[in-house]
C-alpha positions in Angstrom: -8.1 -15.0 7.8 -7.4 -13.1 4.3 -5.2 -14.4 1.4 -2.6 -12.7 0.1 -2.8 -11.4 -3.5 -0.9 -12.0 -6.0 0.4 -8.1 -5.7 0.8 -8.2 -1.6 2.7 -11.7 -2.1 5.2 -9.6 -4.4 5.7 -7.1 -2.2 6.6 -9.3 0.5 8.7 -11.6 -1.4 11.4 -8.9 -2.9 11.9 -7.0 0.4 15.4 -7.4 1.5 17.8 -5.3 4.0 18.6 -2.5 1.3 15.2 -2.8 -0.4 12.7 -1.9 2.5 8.8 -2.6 1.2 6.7 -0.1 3.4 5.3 3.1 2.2 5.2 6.0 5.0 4.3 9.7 5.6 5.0 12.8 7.0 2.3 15.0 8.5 2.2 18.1 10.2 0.4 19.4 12.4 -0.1 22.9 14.7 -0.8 23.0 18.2 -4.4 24.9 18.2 -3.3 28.4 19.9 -5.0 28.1 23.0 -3.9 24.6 23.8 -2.4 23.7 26.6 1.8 23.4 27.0 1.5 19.6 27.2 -1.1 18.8 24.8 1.3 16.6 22.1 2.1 14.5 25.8 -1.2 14.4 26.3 -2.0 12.5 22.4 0.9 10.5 23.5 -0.2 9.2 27.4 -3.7 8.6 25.7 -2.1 6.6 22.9 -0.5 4.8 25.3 -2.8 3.5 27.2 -5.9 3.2 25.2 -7.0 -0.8 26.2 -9.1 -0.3 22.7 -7.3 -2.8 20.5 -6.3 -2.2 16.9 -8.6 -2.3 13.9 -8.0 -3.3 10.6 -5.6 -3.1 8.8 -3.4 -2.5 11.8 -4.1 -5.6 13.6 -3.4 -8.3 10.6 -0.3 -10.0 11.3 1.5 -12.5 8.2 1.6 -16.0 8.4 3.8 -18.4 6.0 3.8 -15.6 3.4 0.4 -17.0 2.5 -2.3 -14.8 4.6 -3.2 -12.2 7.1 -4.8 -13.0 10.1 -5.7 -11.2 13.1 -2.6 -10.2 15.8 -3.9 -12.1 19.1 -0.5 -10.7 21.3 -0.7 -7.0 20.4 2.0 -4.5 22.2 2.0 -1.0 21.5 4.8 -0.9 22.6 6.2 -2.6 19.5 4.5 0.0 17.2 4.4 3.3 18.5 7.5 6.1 19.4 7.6 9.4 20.9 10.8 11.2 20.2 11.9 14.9 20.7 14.1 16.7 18.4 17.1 18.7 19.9 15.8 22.7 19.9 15.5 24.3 17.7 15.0 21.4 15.0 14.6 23.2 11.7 12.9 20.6 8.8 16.6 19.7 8.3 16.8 18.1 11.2 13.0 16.3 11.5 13.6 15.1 7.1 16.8 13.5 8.4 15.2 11.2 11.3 12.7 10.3 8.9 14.9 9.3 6.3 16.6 6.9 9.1 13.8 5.9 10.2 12.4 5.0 6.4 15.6 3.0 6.0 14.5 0.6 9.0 12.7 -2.9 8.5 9.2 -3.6 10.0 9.1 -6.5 11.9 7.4 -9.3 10.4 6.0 -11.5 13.2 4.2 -8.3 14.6 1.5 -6.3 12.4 3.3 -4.3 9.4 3.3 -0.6 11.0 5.0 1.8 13.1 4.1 5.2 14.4 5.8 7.7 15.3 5.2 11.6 17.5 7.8 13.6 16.7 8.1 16.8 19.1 10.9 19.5 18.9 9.6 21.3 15.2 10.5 24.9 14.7 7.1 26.9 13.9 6.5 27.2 10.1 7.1 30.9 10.5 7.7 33.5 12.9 4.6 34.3 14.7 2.7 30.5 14.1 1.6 28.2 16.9 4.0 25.5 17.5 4.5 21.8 15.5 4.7 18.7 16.0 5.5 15.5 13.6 3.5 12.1 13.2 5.2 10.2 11.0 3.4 6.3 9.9 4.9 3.4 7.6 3.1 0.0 6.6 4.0 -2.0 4.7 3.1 -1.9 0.5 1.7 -5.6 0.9 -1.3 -4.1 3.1 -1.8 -0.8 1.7 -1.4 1.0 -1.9 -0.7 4.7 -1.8 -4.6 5.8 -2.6 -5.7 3.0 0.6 -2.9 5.0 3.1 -4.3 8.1 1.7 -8.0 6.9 2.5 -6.2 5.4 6.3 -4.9 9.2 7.1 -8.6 10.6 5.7 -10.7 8.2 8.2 -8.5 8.3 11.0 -8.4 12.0 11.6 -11.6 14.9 11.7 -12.9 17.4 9.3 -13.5 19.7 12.6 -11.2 21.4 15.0 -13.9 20.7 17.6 -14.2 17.0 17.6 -12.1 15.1 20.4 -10.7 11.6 19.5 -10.2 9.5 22.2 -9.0 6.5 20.6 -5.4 5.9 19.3 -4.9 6.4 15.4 -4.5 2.4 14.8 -8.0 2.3 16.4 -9.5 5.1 15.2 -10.7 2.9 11.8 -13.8 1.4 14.5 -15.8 4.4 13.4 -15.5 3.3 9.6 -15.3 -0.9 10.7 -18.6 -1.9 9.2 -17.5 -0.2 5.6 -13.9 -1.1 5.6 -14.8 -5.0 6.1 -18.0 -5.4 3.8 -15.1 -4.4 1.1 -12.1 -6.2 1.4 -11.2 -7.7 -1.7 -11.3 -11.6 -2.1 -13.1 -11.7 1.4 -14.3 -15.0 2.5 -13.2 -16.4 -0.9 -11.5 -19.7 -1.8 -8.0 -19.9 -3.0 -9.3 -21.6 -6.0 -12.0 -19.6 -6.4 -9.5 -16.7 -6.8 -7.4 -19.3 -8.9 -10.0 -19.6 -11.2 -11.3 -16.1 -11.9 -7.0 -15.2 -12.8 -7.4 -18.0 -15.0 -9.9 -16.2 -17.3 -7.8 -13.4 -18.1 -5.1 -15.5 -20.1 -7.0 -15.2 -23.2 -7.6 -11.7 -23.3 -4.4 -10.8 -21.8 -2.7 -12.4 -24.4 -4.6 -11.1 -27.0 -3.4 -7.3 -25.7 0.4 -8.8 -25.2 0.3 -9.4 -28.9 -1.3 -6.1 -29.8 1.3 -4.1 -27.7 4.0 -6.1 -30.1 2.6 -5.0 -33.4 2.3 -1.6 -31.6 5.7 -1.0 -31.4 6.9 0.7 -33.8 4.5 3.7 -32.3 5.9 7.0 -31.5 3.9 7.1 -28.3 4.1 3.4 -27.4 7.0 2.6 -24.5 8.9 -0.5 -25.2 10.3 -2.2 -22.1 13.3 -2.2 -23.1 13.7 1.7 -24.1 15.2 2.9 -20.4 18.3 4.1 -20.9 21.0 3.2 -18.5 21.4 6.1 -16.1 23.3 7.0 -12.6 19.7 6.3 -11.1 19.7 2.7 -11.9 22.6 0.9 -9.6 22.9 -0.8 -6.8 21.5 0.5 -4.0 22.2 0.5 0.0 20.2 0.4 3.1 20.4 4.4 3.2 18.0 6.8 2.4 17.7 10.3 2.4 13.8 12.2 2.6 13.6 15.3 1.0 9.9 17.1 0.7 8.2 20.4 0.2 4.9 22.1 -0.9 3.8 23.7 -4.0 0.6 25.6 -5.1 -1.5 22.8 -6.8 -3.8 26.3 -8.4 -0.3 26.8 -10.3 -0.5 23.7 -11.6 -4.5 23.2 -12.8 -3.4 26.5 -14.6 -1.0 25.4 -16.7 -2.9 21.8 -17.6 -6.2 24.1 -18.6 -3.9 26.6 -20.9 -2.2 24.1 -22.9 -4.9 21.7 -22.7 -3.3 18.5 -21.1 -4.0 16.8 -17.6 -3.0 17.7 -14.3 -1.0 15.0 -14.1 0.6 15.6 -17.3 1.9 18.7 -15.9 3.4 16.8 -12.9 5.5 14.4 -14.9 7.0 17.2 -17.1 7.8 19.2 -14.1 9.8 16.5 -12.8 10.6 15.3 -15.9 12.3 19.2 -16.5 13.9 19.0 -12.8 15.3 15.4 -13.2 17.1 16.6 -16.8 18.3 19.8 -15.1 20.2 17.7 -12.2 21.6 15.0 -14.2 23.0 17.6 -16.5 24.6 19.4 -13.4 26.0 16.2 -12.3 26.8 15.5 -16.0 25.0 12.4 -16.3 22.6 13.2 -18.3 21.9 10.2 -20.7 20.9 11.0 -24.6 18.0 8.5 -24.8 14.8 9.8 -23.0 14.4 8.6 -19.2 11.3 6.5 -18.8 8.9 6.5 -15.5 6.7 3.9 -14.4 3.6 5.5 -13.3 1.4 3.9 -10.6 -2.2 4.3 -12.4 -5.1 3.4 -10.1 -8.0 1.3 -10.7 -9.8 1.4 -7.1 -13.0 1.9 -8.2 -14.5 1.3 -4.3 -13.8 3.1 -1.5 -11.7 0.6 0.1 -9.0 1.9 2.5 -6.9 -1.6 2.3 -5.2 -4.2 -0.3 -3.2 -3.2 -3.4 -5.1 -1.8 -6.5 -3.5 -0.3 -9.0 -1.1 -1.0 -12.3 1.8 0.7 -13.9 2.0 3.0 -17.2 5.5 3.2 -18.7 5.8 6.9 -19.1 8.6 9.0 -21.8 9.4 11.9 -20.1 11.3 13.2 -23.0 14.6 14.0 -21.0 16.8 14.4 -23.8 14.1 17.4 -25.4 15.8 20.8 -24.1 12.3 22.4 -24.6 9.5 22.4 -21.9 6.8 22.2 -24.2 8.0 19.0 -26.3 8.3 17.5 -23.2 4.6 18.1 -22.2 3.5 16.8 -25.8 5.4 13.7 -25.5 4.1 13.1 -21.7 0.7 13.6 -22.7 0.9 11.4 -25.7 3.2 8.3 -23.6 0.6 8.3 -21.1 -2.8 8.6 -23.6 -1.7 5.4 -25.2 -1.2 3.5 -21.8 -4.5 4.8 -20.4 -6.2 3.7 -23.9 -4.7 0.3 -23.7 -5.8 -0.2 -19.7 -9.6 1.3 -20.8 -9.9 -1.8 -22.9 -9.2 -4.0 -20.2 -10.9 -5.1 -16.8 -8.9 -4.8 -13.6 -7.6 -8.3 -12.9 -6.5 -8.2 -16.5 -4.6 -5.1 -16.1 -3.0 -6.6 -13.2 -2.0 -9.9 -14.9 -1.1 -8.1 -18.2 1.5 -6.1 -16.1 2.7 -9.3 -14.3 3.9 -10.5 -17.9 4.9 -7.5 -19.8 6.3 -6.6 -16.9 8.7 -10.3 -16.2 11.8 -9.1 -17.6 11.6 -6.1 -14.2 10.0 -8.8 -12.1 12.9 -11.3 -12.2 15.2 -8.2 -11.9 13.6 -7.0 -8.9 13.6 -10.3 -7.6 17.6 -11.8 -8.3 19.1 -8.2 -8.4 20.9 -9.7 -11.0 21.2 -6.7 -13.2 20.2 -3.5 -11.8 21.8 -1.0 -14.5 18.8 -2.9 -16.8 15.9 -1.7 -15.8 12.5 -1.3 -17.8 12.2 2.1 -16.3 14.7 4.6 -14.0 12.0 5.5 -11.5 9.0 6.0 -10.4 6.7 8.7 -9.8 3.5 8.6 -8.5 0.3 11.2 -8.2 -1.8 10.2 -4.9 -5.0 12.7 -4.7 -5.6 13.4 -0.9 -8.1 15.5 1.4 -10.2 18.7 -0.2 -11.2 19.5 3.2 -8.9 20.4 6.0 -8.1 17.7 8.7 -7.7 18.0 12.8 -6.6 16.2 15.3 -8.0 16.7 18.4 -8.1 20.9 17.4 -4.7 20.5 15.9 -4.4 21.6 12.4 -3.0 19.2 9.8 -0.6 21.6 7.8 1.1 19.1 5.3 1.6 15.9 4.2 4.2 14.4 2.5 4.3 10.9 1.3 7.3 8.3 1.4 7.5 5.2 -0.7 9.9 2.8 -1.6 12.9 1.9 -3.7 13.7 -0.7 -5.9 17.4 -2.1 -6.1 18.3 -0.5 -10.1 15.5 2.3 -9.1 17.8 4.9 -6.3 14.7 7.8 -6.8 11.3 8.1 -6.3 9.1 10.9 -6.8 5.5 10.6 -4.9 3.4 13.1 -4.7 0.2 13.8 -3.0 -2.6 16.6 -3.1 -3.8 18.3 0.2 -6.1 21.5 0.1 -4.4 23.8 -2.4 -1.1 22.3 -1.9 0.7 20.2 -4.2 3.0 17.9 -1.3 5.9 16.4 -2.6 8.1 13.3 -1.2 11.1 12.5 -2.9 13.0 9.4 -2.0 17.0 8.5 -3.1 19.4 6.2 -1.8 21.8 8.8 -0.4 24.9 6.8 -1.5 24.2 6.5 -4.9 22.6 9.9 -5.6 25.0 13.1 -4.4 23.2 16.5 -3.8 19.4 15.3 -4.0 18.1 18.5 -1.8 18.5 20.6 -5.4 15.8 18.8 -6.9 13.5 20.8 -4.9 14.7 24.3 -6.1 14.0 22.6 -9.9 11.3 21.3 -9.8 10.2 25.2 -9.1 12.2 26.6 -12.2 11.0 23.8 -14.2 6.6 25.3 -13.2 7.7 28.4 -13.6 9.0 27.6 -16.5 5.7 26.3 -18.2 4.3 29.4 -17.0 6.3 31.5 -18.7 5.2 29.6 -21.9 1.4 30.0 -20.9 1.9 33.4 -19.8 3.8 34.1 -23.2 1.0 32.7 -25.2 -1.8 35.0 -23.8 0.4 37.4 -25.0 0.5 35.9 -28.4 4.8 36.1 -28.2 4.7 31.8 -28.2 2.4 29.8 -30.9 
């Protein structure tokens, strides 16, 4: 038996019909060119039948919304699908089962997770082996994005020759011994938790009041500074998936030339790409939009639980040039990083639970969801340096899903694979029109900042 957290309690307690709480993905993979015709039915049939049973965290099942405990009636059956997509199934066709599928609710009297084998996927280019499609949500109240990163990392093999017999949800046995001796609050009284929250109120306070005198400060983000914007509405059930791949090399140039992070870099990309389709829509707003970045303070590495706070981020939307954007990204997120440095983890969390009320109550009553402290969020998950197999096939891409917020109808989550930059971008496809275009500007907008670096070496830009 585990206790929920404080976090994982959250997450569980605002999910509603139109407000699914499970994170996903979408990985690729390539048959290994001298496989046979059935081998994705043969990962299937041995999925199927594997007798092993499931390891954490795919075997913890909720009880009373007040802890996990281990599933004693597991069926696959329940968790895991094998679908074919009509030929030939270009990525239009696989993006738009799994935005369907992304719209669904997990079933909460089983264990928070479905898998899913998706067969049918047009080769990435004339002349490469065939595809095929695993997609994998859990819920956000088991796993932050870095821990689902960790899950994908553990479950699969660094080399093309190394056969894995066991199904993916049991494939964690090889790391159980790590995985367990890690898991936070483990064996741990509710009041011993109780009391350990209760010694941040001082110090947490103390910050609370600091961020007040603070803001008046250029850099500093009130909570009451997002402007009210066609992303934040109402939202429905529906969801549409849109992803694609970008040189992370591209990136890591343009944060060494003009001195900033990589992660900088990302935010004014889509910071650049979100201006450019709200002005095409004509819904630009005049004040700034404002992110809330996910900023992680896993300092283990655990591959469960919920770890990480939020950084309210200006993207500087209503600055026409690149480069002011950058500096005002940079700057936003400097001064949350400094504040968050001076505090210890449980502090961070509790210090977000209260500056962060006002979007807590919201999220919770859905009483006002063109108010929003923030009008979406993006988030940076670093994955795998080294290439990943399955069984000899060849993960080719990986592109993460998250979840949406009634008020919040985009998110932006990203995650790093080899030299790839993957991104997943989530909208409520009945609020948002003509999402797909984001993809084609969020390219301009890097090549863009390029430009200015490139321009610079030539001494044309100061």
């Amino acid at each position: 038996m585990r206790l929920l957290s404080l976090l994982d309690f959250m997450f569980l307690l605002v999910e509603k019909r139109k407000q699914p709480m499970h994170v996903g993905g979408l990985f690729l993979f390539e048959v290994p060119a001298d496989a046979d015709e059935d081998f994705v039915l043969t990962l299937v049939q041995q999925m199927q039948s594997s007798k092993t049973p499931p390891t954490f965290p795919f075997n913890q099942v909720l009880h009373n919304l007040t802890y996990w405990a281990k599933d004693e009636e597991f069926d696959v059956e329940h968790h895991f699908h094998h679908i074919a997509l009509p030929k030939p199934a270009r990525v239009r066709e696989l993006l738009s089962y799994i935005s369907k599928e992304h719209s669904r609710l997990l079933d909460r009297a089983r264990p928070l997770w479905e898998c899913h084998i998706i067969e049918g996927i047009e080769p990435e280019s004339e002349g490469r082996p065939k595809r095929f499609g695993l997609y994998f949500k859990i819920h956000h109240s088991l796993v932050d994005g870095i821990a689902a990163m960790r899950l994908v990392q553990k479950s699969l093999s660094q080399s093309p020759n190394e056969t894995l017999t066991l199904p993916l949800w049991a494939l964690m046995m090889r790391h159980r011994y790590e995985i367990e001796t890690i898991l936070p609050d483990k064996d741990r009284s509710a009041l011993a938790i109780f009391k350990d929250q209760l010694k941040t109120a001082k110090p947490v306070l103390k910050e609370v009041t600091q961020t007040l005198n603070q803001s008046k400060d250029s850099s500093f983000v009130r909570t009451t500074q997002a402007p009210a914007s066609i992303l934040n509405q109402s939202i429905s059930s529906s969801r549409r998936f849109i992803a694609d791949s970008y040189e992370l090399e591209r990136f890591r140039n343009v944060a060494s030339n003009l001195g900033v992070s990589l992660n900088d870099v990302v935010l004014t990309v889509c910071s650049g790409a979100l201006r450019n389709y709200l002005l095409a829509i004509d819904q630009l707003p005049e004040e700034p939009l404002i992110a809330w970045v996910p900023y992680s303070m896993r300092k283990d590495e655990s591959a469960s639980g919920n770890q990480f706070a939020f950084i309210l981020c200006n993207l500087g939307t209503h600055l026409e040039n690149p480069l002011s954007r950058l500096k005002l990204v940079n700057s936003s997120m400097n001064d949350g990083k400094t504040r968050f440095g001076r505090m210890t983890q449980p502090e961070v969390i509790n210090y977000s639970l209260l500056a962060y009320s006002w979007e807590l109550i919201n999220v919770l009553t859905s009483a006002y969801p063109k108010k929003q402290a923030f009008n979406l969020i993006i988030s940076n998950v670093p994955g795998s340096k080294k290439k990943l197999y399955w069984n000899g096939a060849e993960l080719r891409a990986l592109y993460p899903a998250s979840i949406l917020f009634n008020g919040q109808a985009m998110n932006i989550t990203l995650a790093s694979y080899l030299d790839k930059i993957e991104f997943g971008i989530i909208a409520c496809s009945k609020t948002l029109p003509k999402t797909q275009n984001i993809l084609k500007l969020l390219e301009s907008e890097l090549t863009n900042l390029e430009n200015i670096c490139h321009e610079r070496k030539l001494g044309i830009r100061e």
